[in-house]
PDB file of N, CA, C and O in Angstrom:
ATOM      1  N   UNK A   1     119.462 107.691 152.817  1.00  0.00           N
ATOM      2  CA  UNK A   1     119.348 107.458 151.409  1.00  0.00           C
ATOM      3  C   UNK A   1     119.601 105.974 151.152  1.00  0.00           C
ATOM      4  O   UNK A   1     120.478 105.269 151.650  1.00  0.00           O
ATOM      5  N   UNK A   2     118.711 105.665 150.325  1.00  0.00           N
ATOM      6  CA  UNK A   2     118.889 103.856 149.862  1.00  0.00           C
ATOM      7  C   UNK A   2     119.431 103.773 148.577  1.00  0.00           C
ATOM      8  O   UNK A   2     119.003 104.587 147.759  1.00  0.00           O
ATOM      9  N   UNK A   3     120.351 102.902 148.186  1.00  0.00           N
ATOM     10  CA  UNK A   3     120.781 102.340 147.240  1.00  0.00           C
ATOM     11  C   UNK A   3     120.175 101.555 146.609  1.00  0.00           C
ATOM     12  O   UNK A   3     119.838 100.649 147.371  1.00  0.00           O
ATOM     13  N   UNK A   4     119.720 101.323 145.295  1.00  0.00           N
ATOM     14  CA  UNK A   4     119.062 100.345 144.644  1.00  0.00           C
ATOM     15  C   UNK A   4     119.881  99.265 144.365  1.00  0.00           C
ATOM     16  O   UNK A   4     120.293  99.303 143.206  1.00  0.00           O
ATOM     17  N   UNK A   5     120.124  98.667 144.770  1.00  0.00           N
ATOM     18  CA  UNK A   5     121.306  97.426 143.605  1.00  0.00           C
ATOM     19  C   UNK A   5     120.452  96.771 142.875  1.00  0.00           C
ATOM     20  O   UNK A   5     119.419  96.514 143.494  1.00  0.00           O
ATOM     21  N   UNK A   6     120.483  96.347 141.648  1.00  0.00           N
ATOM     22  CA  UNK A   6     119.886  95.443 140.931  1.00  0.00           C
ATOM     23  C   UNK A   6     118.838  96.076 140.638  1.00  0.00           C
ATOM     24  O   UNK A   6     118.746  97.187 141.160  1.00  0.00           O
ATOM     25  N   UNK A   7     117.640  95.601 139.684  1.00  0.00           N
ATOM     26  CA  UNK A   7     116.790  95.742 138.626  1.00  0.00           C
ATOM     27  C   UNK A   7     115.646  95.216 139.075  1.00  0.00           C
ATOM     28  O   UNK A   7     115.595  94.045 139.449  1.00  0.00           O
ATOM     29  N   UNK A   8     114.084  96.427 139.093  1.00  0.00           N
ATOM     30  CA  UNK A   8     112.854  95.931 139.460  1.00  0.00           C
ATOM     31  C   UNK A   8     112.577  94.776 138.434  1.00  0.00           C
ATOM     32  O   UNK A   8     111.456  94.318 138.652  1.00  0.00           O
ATOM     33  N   UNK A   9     113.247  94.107 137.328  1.00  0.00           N
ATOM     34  CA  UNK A   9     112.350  93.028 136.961  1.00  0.00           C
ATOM     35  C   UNK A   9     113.385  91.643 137.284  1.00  0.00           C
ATOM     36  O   UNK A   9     113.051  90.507 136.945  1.00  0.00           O
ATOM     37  N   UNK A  10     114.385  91.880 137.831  1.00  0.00           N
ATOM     38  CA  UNK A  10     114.869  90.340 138.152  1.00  0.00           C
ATOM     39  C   UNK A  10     115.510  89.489 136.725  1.00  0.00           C
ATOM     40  O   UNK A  10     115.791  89.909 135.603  1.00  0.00           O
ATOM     41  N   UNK A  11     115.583  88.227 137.290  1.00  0.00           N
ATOM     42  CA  UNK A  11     116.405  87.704 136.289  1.00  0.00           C
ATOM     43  C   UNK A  11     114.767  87.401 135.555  1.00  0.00           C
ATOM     44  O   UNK A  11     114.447  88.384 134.887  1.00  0.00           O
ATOM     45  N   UNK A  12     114.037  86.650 135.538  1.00  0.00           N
ATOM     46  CA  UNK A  12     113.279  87.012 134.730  1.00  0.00           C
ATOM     47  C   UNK A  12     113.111  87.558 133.936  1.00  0.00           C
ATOM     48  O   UNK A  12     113.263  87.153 132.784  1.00  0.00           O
ATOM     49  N   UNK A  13     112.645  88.946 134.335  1.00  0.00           N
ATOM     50  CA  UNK A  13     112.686  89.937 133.264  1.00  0.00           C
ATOM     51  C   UNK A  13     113.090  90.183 131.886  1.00  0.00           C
ATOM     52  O   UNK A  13     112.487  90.394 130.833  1.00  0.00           O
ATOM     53  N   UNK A  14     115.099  90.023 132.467  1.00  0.00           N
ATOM     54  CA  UNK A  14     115.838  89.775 131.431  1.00  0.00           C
ATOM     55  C   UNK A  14     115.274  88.682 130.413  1.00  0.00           C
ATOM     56  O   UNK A  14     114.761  88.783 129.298  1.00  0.00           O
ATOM     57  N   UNK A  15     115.551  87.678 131.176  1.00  0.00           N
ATOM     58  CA  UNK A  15     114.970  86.621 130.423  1.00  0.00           C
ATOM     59  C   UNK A  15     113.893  86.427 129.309  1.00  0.00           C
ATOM     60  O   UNK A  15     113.986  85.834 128.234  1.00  0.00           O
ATOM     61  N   UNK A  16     112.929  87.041 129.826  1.00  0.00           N
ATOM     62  CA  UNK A  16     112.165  87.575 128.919  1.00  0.00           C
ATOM     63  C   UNK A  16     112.577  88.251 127.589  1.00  0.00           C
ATOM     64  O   UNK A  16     112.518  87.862 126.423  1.00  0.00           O
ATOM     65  N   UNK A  17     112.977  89.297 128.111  1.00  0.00           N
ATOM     66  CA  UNK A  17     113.669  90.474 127.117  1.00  0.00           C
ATOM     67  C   UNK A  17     114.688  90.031 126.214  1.00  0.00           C
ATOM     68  O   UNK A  17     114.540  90.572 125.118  1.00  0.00           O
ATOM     69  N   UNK A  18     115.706  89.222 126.261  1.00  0.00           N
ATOM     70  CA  UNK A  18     116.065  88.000 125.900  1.00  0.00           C
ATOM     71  C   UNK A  18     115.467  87.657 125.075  1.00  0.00           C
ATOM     72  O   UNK A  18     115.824  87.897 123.921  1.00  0.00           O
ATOM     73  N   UNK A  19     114.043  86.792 125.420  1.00  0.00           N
ATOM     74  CA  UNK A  19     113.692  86.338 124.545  1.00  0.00           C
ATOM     75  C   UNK A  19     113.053  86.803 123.274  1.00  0.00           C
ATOM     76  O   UNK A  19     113.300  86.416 122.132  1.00  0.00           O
ATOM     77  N   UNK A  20     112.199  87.691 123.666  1.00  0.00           N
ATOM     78  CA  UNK A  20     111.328  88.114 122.844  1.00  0.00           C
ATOM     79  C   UNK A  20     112.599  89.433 122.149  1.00  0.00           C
ATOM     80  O   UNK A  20     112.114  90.380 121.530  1.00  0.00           O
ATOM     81  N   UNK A  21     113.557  89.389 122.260  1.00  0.00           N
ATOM     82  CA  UNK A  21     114.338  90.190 121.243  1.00  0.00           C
ATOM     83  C   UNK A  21     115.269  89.122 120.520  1.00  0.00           C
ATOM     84  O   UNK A  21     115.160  89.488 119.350  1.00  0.00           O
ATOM     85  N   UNK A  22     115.672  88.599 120.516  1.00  0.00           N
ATOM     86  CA  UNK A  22     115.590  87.070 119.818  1.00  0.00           C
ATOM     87  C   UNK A  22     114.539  85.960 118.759  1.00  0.00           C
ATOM     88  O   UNK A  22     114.829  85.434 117.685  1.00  0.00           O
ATOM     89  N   UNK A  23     113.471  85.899 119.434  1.00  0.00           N
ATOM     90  CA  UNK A  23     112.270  86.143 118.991  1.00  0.00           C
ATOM     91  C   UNK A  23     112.268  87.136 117.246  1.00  0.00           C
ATOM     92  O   UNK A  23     112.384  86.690 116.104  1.00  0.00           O
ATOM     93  N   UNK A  24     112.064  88.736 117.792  1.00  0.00           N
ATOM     94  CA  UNK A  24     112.156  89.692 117.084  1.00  0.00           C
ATOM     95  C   UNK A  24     113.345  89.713 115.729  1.00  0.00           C
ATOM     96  O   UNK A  24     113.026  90.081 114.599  1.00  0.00           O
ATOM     97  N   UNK A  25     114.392  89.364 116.009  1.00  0.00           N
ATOM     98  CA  UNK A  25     115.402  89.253 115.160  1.00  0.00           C
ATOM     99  C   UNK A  25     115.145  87.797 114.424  1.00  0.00           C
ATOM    100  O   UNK A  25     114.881  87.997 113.238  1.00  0.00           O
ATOM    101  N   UNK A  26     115.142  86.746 114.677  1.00  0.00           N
ATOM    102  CA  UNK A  26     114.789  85.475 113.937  1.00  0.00           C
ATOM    103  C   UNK A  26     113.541  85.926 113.143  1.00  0.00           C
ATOM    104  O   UNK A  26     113.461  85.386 112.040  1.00  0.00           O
ATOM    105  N   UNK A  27     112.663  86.692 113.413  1.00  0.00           N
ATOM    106  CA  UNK A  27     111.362  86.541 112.628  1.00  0.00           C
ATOM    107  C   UNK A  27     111.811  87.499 111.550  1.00  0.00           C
ATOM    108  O   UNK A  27     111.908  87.059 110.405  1.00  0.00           O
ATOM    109  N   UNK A  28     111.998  88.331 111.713  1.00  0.00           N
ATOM    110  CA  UNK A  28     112.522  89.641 110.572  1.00  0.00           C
ATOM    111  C   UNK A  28     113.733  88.638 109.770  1.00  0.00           C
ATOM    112  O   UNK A  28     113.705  88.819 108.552  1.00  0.00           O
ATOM    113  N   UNK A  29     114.858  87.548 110.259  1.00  0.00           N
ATOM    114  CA  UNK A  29     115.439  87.132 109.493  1.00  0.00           C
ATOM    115  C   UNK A  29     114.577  85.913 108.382  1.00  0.00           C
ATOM    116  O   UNK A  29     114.923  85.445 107.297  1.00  0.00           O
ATOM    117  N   UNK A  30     113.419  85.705 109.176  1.00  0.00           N
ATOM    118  CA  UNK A  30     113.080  84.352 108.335  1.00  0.00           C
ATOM    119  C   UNK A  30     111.819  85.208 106.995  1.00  0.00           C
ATOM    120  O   UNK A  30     111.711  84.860 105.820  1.00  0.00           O
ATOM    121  N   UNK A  31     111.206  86.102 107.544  1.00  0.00           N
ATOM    122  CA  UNK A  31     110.970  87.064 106.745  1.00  0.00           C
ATOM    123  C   UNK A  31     111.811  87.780 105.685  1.00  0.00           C
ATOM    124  O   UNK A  31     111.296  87.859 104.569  1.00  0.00           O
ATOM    125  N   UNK A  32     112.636  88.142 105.803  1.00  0.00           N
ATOM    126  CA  UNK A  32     113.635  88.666 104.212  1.00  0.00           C
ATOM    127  C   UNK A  32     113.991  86.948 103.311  1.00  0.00           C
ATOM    128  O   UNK A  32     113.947  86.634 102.122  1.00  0.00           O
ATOM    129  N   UNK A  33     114.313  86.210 104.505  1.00  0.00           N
ATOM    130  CA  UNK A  33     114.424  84.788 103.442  1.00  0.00           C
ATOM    131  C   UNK A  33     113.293  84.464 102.790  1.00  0.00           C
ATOM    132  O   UNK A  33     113.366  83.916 101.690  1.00  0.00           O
ATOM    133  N   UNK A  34     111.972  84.783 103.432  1.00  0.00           N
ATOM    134  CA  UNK A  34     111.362  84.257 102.497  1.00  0.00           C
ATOM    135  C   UNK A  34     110.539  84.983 101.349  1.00  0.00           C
ATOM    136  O   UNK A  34     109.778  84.393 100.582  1.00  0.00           O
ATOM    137  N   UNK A  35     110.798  86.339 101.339  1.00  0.00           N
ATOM    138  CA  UNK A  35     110.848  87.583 100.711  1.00  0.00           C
ATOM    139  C   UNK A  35     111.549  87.211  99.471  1.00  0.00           C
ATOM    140  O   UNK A  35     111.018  87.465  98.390  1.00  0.00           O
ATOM    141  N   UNK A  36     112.816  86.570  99.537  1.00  0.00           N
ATOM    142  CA  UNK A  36     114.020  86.928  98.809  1.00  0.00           C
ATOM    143  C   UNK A  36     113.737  85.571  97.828  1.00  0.00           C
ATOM    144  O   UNK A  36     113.772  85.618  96.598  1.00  0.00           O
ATOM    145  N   UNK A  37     113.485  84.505  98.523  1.00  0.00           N
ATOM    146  CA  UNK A  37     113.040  83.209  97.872  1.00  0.00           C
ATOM    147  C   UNK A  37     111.730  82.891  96.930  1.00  0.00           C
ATOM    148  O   UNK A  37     111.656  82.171  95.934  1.00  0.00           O
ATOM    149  N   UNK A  38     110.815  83.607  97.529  1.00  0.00           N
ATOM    150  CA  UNK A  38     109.852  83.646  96.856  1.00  0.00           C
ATOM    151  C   UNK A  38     109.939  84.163  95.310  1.00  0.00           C
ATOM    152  O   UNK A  38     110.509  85.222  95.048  1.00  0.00           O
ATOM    153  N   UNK A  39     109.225  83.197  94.111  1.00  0.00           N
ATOM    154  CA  UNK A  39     109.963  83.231  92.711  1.00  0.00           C
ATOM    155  C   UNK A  39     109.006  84.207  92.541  1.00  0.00           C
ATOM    156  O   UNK A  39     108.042  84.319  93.298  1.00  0.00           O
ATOM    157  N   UNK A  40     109.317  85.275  91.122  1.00  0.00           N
ATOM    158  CA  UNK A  40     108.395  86.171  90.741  1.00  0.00           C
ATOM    159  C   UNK A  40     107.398  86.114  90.445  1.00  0.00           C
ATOM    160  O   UNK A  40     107.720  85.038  89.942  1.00  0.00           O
ATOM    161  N   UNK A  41     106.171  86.215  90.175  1.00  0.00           N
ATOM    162  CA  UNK A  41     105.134  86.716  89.581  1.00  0.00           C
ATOM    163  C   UNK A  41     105.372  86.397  88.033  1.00  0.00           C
ATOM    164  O   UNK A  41     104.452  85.742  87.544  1.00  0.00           O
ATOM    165  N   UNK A  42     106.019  86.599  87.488  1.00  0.00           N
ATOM    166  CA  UNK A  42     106.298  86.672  85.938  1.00  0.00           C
ATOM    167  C   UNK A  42     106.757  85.603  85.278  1.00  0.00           C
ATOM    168  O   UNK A  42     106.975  85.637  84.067  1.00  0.00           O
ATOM    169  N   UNK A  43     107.026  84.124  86.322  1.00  0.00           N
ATOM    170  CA  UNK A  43     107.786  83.237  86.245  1.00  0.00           C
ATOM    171  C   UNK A  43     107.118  82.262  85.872  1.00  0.00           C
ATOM    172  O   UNK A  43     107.594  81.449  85.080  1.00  0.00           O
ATOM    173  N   UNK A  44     105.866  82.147  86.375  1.00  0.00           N
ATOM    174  CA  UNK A  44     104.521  80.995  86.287  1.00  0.00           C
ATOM    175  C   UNK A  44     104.005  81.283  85.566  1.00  0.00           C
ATOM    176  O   UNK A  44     103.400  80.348  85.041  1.00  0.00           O
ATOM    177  N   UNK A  45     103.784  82.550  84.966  1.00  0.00           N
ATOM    178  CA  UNK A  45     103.500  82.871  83.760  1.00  0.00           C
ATOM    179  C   UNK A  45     103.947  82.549  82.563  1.00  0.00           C
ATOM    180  O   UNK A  45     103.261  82.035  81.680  1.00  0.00           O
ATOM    181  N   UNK A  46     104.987  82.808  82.494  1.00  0.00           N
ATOM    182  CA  UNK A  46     106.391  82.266  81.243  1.00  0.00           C
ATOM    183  C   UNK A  46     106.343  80.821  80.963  1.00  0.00           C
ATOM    184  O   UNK A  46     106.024  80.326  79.882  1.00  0.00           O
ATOM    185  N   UNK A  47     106.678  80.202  82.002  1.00  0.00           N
ATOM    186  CA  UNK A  47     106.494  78.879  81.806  1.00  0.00           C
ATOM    187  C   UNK A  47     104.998  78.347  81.250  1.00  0.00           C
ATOM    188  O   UNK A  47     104.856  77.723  80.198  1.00  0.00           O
ATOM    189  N   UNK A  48     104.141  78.640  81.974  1.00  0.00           N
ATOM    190  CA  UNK A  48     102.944  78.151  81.328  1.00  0.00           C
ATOM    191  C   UNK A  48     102.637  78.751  80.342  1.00  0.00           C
ATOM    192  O   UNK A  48     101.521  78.353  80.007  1.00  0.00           O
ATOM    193  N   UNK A  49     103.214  79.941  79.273  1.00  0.00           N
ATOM    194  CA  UNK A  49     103.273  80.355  77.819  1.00  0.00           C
ATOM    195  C   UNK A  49     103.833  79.475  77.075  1.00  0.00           C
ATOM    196  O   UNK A  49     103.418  78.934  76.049  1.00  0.00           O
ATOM    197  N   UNK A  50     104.890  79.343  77.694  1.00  0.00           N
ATOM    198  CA  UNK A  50     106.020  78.505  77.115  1.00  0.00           C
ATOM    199  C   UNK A  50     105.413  77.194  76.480  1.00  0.00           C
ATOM    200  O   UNK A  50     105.306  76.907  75.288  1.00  0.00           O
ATOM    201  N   UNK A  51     105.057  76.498  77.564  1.00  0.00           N
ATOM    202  CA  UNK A  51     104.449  74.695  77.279  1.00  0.00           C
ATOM    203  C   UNK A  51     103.409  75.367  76.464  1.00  0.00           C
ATOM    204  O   UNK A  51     103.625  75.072  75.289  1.00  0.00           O
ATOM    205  N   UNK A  52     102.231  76.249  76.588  1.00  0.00           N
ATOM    206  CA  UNK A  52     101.095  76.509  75.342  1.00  0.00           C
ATOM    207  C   UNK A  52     101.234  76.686  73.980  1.00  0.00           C
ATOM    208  O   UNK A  52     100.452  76.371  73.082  1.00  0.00           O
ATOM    209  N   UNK A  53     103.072  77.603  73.881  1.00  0.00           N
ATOM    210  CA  UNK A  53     102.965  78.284  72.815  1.00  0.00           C
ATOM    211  C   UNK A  53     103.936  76.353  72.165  1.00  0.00           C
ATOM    212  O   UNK A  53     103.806  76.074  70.973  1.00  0.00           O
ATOM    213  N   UNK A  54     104.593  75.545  72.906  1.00  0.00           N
ATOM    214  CA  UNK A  54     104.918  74.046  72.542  1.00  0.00           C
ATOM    215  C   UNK A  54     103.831  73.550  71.779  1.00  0.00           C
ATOM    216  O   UNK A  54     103.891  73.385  70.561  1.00  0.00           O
ATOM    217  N   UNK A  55     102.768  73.294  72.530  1.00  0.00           N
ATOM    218  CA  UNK A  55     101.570  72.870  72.104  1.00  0.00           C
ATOM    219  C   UNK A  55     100.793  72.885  71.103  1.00  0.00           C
ATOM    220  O   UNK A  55     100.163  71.961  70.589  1.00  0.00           O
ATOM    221  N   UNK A  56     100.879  74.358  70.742  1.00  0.00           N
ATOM    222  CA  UNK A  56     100.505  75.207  69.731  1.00  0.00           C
ATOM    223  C   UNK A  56     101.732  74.472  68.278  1.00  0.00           C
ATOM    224  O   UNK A  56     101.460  74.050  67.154  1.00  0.00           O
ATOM    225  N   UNK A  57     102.831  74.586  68.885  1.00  0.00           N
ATOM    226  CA  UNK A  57     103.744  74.658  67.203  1.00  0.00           C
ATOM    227  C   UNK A  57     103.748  72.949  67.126  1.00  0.00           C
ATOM    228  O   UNK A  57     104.166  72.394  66.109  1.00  0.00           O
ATOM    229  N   UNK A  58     103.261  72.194  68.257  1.00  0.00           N
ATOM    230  CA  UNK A  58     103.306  70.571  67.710  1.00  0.00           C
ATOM    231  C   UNK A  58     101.944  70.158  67.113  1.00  0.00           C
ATOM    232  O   UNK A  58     101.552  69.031  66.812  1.00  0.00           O
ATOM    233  N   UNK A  59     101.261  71.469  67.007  1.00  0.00           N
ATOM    234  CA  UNK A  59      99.873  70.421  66.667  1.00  0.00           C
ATOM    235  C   UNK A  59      98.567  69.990  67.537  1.00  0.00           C
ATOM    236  O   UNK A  59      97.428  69.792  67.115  1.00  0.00           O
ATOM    237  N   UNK A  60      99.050  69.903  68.861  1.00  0.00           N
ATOM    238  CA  UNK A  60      97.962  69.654  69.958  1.00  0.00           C
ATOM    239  C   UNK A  60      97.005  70.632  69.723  1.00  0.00           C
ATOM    240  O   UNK A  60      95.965  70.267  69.176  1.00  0.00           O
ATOM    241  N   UNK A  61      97.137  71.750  70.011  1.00  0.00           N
ATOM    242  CA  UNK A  61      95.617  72.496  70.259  1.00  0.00           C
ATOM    243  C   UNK A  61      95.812  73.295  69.193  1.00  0.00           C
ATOM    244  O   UNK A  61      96.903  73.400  68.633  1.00  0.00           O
ATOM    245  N   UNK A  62      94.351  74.146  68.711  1.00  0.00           N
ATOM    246  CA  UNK A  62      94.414  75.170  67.704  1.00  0.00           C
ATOM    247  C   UNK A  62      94.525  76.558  67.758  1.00  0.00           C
ATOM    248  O   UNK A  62      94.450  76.722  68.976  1.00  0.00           O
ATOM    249  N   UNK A  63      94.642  77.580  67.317  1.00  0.00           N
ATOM    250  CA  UNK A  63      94.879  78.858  67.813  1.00  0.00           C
ATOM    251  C   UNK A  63      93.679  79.364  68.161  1.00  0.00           C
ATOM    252  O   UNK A  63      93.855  80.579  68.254  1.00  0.00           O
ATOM    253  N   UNK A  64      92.314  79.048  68.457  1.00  0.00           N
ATOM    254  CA  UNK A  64      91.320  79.647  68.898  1.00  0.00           C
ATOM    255  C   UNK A  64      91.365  79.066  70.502  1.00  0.00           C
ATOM    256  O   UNK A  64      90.989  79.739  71.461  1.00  0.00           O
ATOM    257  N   UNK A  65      91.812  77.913  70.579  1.00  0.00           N
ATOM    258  CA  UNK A  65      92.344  77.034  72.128  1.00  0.00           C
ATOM    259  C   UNK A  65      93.261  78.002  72.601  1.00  0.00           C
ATOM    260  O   UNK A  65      93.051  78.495  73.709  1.00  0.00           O
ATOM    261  N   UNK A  66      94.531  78.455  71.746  1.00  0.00           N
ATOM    262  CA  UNK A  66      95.709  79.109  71.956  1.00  0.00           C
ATOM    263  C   UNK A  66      95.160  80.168  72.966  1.00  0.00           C
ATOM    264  O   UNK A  66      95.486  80.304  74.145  1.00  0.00           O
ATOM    265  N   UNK A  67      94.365  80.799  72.329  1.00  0.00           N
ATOM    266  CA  UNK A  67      94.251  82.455  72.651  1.00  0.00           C
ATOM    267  C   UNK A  67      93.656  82.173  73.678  1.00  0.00           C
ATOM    268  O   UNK A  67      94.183  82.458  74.753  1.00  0.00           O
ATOM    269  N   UNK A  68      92.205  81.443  73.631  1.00  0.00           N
ATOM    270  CA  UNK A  68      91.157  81.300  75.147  1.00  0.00           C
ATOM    271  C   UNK A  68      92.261  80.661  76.210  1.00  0.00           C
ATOM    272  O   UNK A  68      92.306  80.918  77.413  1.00  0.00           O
ATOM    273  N   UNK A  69      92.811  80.101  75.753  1.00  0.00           N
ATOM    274  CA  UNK A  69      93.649  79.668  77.398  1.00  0.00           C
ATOM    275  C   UNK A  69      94.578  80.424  78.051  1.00  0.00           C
ATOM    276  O   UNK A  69      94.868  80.330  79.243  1.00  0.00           O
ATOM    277  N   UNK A  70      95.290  81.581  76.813  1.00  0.00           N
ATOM    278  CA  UNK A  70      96.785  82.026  77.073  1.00  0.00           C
ATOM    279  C   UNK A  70      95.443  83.207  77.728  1.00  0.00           C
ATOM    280  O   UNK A  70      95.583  83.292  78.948  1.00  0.00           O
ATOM    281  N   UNK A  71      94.545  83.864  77.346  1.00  0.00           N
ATOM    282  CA  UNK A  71      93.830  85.108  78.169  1.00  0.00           C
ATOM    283  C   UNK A  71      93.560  84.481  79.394  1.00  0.00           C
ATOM    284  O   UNK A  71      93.445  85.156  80.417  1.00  0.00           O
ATOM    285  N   UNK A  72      93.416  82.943  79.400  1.00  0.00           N
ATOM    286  CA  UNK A  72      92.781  82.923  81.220  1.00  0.00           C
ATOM    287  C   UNK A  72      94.527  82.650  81.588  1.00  0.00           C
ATOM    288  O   UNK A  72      94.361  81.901  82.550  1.00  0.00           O
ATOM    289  N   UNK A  73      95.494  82.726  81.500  1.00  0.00           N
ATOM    290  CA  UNK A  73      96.264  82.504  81.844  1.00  0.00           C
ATOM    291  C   UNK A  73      96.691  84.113  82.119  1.00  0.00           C
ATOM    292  O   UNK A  73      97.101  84.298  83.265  1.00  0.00           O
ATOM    293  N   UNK A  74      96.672  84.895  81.551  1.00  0.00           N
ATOM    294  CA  UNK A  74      96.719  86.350  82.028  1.00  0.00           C
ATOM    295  C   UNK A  74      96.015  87.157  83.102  1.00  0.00           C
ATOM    296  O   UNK A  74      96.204  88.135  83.826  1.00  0.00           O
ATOM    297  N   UNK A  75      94.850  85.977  82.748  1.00  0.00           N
ATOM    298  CA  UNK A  75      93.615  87.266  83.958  1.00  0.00           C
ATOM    299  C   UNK A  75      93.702  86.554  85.563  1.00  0.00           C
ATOM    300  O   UNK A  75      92.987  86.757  86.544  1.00  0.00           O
ATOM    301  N   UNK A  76      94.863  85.661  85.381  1.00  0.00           N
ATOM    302  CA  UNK A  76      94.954  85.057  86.828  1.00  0.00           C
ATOM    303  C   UNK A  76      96.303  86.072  87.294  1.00  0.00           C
ATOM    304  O   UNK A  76      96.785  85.977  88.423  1.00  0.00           O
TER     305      UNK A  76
END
């Protein structure tokens, strides 16, 4: 009867395995960061209401400008 000592893939192997589970964990961490960072949807919106509906109460544009811009500003 033979004894195996040690592992058919060597230090290598490990090494590998190592890496690419390392690898695996950094990517899933840089993924939720940039999940978590990323600003809403609802945010670029607001703001660019915001400066229109400015615009609107100083006089710059008229409310037929108002409306055509604030709808393409929705349908994006």
């Amino acid at each position: 009867m033979h004894w195996y000592y040690g592992t058919p893939m060597g230090w290598g192997g490990f090494a590998m395995m190592g890496l690419t589970m390392l690898l695996f964990w950094g990517g899933l961490a840089a993924l939720i960061v940039v999940l978590l960072r990323r600003p809403a949807g609802i945010g670029h919106d607001d703001s660019a209401t915001r400066i229109l509906e400015e615009r609107l109460a100083r006089g710059e544009i008229d409310t037929e400008e108002f409306e055509r811009v604030r709808k393409s500003l929705r349908a994006r």
